[in-house]
C-alpha positions in Angstrom: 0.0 0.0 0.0 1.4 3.3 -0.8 2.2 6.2 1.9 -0.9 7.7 0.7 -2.8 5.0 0.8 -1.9 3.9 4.4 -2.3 7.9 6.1 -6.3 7.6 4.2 -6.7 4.1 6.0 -6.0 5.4 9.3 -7.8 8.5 9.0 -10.5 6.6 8.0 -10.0 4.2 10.5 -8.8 6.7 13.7 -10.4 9.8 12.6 -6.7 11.3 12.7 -4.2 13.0 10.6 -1.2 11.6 10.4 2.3 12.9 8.3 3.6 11.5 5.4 6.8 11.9 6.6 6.5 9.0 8.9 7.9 5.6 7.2 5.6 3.0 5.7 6.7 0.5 8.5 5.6 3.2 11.6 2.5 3.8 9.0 1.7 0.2 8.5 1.9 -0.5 12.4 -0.1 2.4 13.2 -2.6 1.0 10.8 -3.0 -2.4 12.6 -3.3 -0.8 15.9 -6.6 -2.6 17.3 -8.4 0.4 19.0 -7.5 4.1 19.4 -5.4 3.5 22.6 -3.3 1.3 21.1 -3.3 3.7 18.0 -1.5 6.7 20.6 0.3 4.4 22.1 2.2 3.1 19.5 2.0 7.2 17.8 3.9 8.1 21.1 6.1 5.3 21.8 9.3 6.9 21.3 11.3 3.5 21.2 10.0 2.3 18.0 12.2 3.7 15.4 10.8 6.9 13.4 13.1 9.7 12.2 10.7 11.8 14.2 10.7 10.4 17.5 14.2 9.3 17.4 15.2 13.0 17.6 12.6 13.7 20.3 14.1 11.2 22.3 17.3 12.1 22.3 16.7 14.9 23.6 18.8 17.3 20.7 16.1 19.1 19.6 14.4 19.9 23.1 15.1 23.4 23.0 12.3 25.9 21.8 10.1 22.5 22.5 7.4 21.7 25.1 6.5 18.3 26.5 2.0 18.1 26.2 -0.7 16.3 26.5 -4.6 16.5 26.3 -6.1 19.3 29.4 -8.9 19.2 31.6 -11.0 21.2 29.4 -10.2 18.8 25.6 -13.4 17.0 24.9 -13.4 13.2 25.0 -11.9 11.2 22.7 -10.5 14.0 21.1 -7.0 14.9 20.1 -4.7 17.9 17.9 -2.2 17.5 15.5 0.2 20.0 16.1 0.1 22.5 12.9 4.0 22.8 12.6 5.4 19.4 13.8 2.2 17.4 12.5 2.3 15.7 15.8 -1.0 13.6 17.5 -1.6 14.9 21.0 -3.4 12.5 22.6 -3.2 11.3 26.4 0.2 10.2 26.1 2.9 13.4 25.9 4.7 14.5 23.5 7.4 17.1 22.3 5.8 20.1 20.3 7.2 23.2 19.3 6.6 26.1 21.8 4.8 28.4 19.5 1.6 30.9 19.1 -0.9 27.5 18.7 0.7 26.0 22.1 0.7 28.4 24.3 -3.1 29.0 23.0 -3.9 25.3 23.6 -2.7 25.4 26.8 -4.2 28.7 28.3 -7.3 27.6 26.8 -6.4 24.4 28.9 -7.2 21.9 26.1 -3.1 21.0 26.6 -1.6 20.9 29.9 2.1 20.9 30.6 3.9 17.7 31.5 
């Protein structure tokens, strides 16, 4: 199945937007994720191998970068893809750029601060 193909299925499947960017292998495993949980789990795990993650968790590109997840006030079952780094936040946290959208999110508290 091609990239495009695969990011269709799951937002067809998840109701989520996934990047391009990510490899068919991190595609095609978030693709046989059984339920959403699963899904944001395996979106967030940063030790399966993704160009991505791998430089979230190494921690070089922390700077200018804020660590997130889903707030009080985010509606159930709901989550963001982050505008610039086209990153799911879900209920598991993850590294997003610091910018005018974030800081938004968060006063609004739809993010909170990890």
């Amino acid at each position: 199945m091609a990239k495009s193909d695969t990011v269709k299925a799951i937002k067809e499947k998840f109701s989520v937007d996934v990047d391009e960017a990510l490899s068919q292998k991190k595609l095609d495993e978030l693709l046989a994720a059984e339920d959403k949980a699963a899904f944001d789990a395996l979106l967030g795990d940063p030790n399966t191998p993704d160009p991505a993650a791998s430089s979230a968790a190494t921690g070089s590109d922390t700077e200018g970068k804020r660590r997130v997840k889903l707030g009080k006030k985010a509606q159930p079952g709901v989550t963001f893809l982050h505008p610039i780094d086209k990153v799911t936040i879900g209920e598991t946290p993850v590294l997003v750029t610091d910018d005018d959208w974030t800081a938004q999110k968060i006063r609004q508290e739809e993010l909170a601060l990890v």
